[in-house]
Each structure stands twice: as C-alpha cells, then as structure tokens.
VOTI-469719 format. One record per atom (N, C-alpha, C): residue in one letter; x, y, z. Coordinates in steps of 0.1 Angstrom, whole numbers, plus 5000, padded with zeros to 4 digits. Layout:
N
AXYZ...
END
This chain:
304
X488669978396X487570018388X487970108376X488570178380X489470288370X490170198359X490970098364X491869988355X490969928346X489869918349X488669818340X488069908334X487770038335X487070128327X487870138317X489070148320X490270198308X490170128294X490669978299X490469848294X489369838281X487969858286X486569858285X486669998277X486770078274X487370228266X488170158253X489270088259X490170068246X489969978235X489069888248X488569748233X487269828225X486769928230X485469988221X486070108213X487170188219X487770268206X488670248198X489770178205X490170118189X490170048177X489469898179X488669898169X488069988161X487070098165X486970198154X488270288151X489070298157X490270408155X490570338142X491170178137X491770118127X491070118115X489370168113X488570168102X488870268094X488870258082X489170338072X488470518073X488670628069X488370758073X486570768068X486770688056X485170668046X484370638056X484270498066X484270448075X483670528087X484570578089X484370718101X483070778098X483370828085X482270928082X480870868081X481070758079X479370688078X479170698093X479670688101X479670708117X478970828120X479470938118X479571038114X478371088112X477871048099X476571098097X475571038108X475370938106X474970878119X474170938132X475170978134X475671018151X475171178145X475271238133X474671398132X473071348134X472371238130X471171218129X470771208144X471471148152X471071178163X471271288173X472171358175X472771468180X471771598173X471371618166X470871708159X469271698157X468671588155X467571588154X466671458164X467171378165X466571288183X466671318194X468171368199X468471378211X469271498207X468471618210X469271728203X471071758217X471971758211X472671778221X472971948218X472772038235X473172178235X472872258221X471572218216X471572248199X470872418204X469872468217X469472558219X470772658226X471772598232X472872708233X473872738220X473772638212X474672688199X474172738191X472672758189X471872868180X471672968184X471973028198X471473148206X472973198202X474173098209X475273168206X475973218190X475073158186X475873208169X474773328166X473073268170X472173428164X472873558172X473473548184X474073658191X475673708188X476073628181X477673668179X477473758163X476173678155X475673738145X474773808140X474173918146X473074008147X472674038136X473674068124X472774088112X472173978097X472473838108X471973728102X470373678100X469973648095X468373568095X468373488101X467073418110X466873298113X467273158110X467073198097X467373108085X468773088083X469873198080X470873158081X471673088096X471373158108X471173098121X470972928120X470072898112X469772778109X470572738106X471172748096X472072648089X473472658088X473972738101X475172728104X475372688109X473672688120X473972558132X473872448129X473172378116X473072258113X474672208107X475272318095X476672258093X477572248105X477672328117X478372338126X478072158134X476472128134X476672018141X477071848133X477171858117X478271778109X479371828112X480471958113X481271918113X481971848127X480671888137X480871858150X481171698150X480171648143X480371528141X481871428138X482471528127X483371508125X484171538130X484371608138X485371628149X485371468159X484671438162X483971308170X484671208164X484871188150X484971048149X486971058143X486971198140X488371218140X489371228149X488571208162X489271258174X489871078177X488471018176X488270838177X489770768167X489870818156X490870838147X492370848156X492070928159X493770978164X494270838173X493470748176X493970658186X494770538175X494770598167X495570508152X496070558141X496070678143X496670768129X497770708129X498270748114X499770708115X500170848110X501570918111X502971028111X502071038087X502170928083X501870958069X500271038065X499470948077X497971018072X497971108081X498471158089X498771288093X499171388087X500471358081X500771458068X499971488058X498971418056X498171398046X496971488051X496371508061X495771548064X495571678070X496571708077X496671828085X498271888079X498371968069X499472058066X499372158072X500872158075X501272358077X501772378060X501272498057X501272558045X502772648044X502972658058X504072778061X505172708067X505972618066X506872568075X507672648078X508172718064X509772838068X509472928082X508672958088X508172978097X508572938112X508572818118X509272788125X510572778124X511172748110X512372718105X513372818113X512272978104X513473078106X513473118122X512473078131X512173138143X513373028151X513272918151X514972808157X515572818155X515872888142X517672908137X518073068143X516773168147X516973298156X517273268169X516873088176X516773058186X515973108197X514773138188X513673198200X512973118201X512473108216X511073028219X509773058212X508872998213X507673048211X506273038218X505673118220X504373128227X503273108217X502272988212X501972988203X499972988207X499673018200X498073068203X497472968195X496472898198X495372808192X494172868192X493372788187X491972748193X490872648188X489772638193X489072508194X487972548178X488872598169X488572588153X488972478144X488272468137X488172338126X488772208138X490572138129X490672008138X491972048147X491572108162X492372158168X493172048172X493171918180X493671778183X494871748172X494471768158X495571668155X496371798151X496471878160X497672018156X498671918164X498371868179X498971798187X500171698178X499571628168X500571468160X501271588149X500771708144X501271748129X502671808136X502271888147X503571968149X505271958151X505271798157X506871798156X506871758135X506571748130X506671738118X507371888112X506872038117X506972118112X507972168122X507972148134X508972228148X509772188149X511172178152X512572168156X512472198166X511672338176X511072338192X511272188195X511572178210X510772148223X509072188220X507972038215X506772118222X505672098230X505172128236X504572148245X503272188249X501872108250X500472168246X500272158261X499672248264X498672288276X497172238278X497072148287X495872098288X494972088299X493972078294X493372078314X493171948316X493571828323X493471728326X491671668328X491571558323X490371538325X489671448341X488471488344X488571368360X488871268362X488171238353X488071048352X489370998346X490570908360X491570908353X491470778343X491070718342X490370598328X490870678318X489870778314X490070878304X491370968301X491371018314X492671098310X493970938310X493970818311X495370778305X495070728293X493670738287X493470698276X493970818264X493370968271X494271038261X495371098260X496471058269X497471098270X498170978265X497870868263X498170768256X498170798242X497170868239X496870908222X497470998217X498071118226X498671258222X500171268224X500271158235X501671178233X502771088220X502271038212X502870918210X503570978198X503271088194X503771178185X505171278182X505371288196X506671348199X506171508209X505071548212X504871648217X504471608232X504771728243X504671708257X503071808257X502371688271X501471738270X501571788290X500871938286X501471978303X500072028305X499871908319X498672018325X499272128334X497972198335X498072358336X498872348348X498872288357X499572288371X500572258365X501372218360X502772208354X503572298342X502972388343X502972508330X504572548335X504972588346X505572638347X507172538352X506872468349X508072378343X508772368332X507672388323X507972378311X508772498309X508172638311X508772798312X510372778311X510972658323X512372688321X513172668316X512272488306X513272438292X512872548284X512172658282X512072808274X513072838275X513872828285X514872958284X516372878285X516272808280X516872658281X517772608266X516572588261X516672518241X515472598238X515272648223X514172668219X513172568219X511672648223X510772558227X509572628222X508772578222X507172618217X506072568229X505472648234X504072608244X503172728239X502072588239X500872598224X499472618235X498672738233X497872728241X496572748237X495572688237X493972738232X493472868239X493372958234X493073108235X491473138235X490873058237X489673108235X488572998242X489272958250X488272908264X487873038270X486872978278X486073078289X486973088304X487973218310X488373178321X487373128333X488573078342X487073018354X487373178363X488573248366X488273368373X488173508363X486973528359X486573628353X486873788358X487073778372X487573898377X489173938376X490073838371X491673868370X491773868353X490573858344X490673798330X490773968325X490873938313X491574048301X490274078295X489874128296X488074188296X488174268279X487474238266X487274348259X486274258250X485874328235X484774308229X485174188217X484474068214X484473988210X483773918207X482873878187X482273808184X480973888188X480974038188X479574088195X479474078210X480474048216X479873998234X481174048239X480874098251X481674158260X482374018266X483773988264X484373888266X485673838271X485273778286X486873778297X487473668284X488973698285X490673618274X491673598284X491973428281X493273458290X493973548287X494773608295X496573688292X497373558293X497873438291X498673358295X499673368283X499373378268X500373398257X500873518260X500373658262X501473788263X501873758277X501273698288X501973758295X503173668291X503073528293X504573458289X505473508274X504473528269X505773608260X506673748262X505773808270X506773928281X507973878288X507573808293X508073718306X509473668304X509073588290X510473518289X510873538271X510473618269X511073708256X510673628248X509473578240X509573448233X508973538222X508873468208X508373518196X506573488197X505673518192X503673468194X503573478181X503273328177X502373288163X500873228170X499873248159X498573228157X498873128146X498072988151X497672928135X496372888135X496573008121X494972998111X494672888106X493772768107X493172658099X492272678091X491872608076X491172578071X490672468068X489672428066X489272298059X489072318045X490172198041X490272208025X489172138022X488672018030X487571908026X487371838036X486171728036X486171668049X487571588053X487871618066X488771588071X490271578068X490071658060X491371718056X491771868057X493171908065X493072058069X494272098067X494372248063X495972308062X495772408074X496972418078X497372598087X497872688083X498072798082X499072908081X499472968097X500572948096X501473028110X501773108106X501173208117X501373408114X501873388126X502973518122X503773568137X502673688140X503173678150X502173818153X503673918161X504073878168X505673938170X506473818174X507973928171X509273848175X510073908190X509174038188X509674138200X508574138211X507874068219X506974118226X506774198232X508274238236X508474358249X508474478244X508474488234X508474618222X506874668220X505974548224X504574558220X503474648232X503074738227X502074798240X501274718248X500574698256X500074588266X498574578259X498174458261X497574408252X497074418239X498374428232X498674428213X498174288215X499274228219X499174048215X497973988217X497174018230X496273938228X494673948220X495074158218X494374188206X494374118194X495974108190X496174048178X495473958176X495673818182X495473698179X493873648181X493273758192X491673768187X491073838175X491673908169X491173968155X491373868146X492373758149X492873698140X491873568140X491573538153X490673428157X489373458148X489073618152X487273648147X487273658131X488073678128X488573668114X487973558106X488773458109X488873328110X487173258109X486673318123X485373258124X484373288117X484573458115X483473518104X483873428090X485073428083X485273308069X483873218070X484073118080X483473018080X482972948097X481973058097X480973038116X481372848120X480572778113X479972678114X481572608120X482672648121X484272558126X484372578140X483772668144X484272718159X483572628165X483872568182X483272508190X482272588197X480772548195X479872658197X479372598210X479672438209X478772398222X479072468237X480172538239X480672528252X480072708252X479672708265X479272908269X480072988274X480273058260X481673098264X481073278271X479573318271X479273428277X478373408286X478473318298X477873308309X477873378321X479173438323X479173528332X479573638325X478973748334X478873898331X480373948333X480474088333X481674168332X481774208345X482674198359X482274178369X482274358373X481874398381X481674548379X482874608387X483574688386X484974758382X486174728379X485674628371X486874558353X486474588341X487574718339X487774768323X487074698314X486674738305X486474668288X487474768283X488474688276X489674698267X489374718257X489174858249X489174868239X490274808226X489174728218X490074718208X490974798197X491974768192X493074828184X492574898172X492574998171X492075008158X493075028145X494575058151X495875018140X496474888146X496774778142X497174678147X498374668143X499074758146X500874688140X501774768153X502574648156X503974708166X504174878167X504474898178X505075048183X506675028181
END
C-alpha cells in the first residue's frame, strides 16, 4: 500500500515540480483563493497568533499580515513542489548566501558548527543551497514524517543535493563525525518542544516561551562555532541569507547567551517583516509548567 501511495505522489508531483516558477505561481494564487477565503485553512489561529505576538497593532493591520502571510504561505507550497526538480543553477539563483567568507574562514579554523534556522521565509531550500557555500560535512535535523510514502518521497528530494538528513533519533551519530572533520548540524530553533517541562523557558514575540537548548547545549559539548542565518526575500521566490556568528567560543559564553542570541536575532527578523514566519503551527499552547524559571532576557548581548 505504501509502495503505491508513493508511486501515486510522484506521478502527481512531479509533473508540477518540471513547470516553469511563473507556472508555480499561478498555482499559487490559486490555492491562496482557496486556503484563505473558501476553505479557510488555521486562518483563526494565525490571526490570534500575530494580534498577540503584536499588541500594539490594529485589527486592520492584524488583517493584512495575515492575508500577506497566507500568499507567501502559498508560495512556500508550490516552492517546496519545486524542489522535487530544482536544478544546483536555479538554486543559485534563487537562494544566495550573501556572506560565504563565513564558512570559509570557520573550515580553514577547522571548527564545526552548530548552526540555528528557522521556519522563516524559504527554510527547505537552505537544505540544496548549502553545500554550495559549506566545505562542512552537513547535516539537517529532521523529524521524520509517519506516512513512510511520504517520508521516501522527501528524503528523495533533500538529499540529492549533497546534505545528510538526520532524524532526531540519529542526532547523535552525526556528533561524532563533529569531532572527526569539520562539520555543520543545522537545526530549526523555533519549533514548539513536545516536553515543555525540560525546555529553556523565557520571553518571546510577547509570549512566555519553552526553546530547544539543543544548539548551546551541542555547542558546549563539542566545542563547535553557532551561526544564525538571517533570510530575506528579495522578491517572489527569490531569497538571500546572511550568516552571523553568534560565537566561536561557546564555552567562554554564560549559559544561555547562545540561545538568547539567536532568539533576538530570530525576533528581529520577524518584527522586519511578520507576514515570513510560519504562523500556522501553535507555538503557545501549553503554559509555563509551574516551578520552571522564565529566563530573563539579555539586556547586553555580547560575550563574557
């Protein structure tokens, strides 16, 4: 059954994967007319979550961040459909690092890296762009999907690029080619954990908010360098990054610097431009469990 779902997946997405980007976007629109205004998808948890992350917004703007948020949502959809045909050139083309010297000088120091994401503007094709810019070993962290149909369909699409994709039960495999050859493991930072009582509890986006520790702690752990990369959208479907280090010394850094950092850097980011962040998912469903700290945030953000 699984074998024939797959099958049945591939003859309906790639065909669209091979249509031109123009193409896509007529899709695109499309699919926003329905998602948005027929069949509204989660459109009451992504307006609650942006009027509450933004208190001193209007209704009105509320409005129309959630309406741009669910175009670019759209485009997220059909660019993802995309990846099952990109090619190494319209990848370049589409998703720059702005900052290569960056990794450059961090391989030639021979440090690993602990690298921070998240589910802003086109987080997926960070997956194809990166060995383009890394000399790392790299290495994305993923949560496997149920349905294995699916999950060999997209592990068929992400790896074909040169990057390893490690579910979370295999994380710690990867740790030891870390300490091995320089290597890079790249992690989305801004999921909701599933145990809220071991999580890194402090204030974010307006909302009291459990953060993995998995970048500081691994960067404690095995001495590795933590960059953040910032995305922008230059235009539809076209994106640059900038890689910020946040350190090269982690063990030098007070306990939760790093994961301060890279959330200031995150909220940063989101306040620029609300409407990039993935709003569908609830990221404040459960409460602060009662006798776990709220972590005050940093109010000088630079190394000890």
């Amino acid at each position: 059954m699984n074998t024939l779902l797959y099958y049945l997946l591939c003859a309906l997405i790639y065909p669209l994967a091979y249509l031109p980007m123009w193409v896509l976007h007529r899709l695109s629109d499309f699919l926003f007319l329905i998602i948005y205004y027929l069949i509204p998808y989660r459109k009451k948890v992504v307006s609650k979550q942006i009027a509450s992350s933004f208190p001193e917004k209007s209704a009105k703007e509320v409005k129309q961040i959630t309406r741009e948020f669910y175009r670019h949502f759209c485009d997220i959809i059909v660019e993802s459909i995309k990846s099952f045909a990109i090619t190494p050139k319209e990848v370049a083309a589409r998703h720059k690092c702005i900052t290569p010297e960056v990794p450059k000088m961090l391989f030639e120091k021979g440090l690993s890296i602990s690298g921070v994401s998240a589910h802003y503007n086109n987080w997926e094709w960070f997956v194809f762009s990166a060995k383009t810019y890394f000399q790392h070993e790299v290495g994305i962290v993923y949560r496997p999907l149920a349905s294995p149909a699916f999950e060999r369909l997209v592990r068929k699409s992400r790896v074909r690029m040169g990057a390893d994709l490690i579910p979370t039960k295999d994380v710690s495999k990867f740790y030891e080619k870390m300490l091995q050859t320089p290597s890079m493991i790249c992690l989305a930072a801004d999921q909701s954990p599933r145990n809220v009582s071991r999580s890194y509890w402090t204030s974010f986006l307006n909302h009291e908010t459990p953060v993995y520790f998995g970048p500081e702690k691994i960067a404690k752990e095995y001495n590795c360098a933590v960059i953040f990369a910032k995305t922008r959208k230059v235009k539809r479907s076209h994106y640059e990054y900038e890689l910020i280090v946040i350190t090269e010394n982690p063990r030098e850094t007070p306990h939760g610097y790093i994961t301060q950092k890279h959330l200031s850097l995150l909220e940063e980011e989101i306040n620029e431009n609300p409407a990039y962040w993935l709003w569908t998912h609830r990221r404040w469903k459960r409460g602060r469990p009662a006798g776990i700290e709220l972590q005050k945030r940093f109010v000088h953000m630079h190394e000890s």
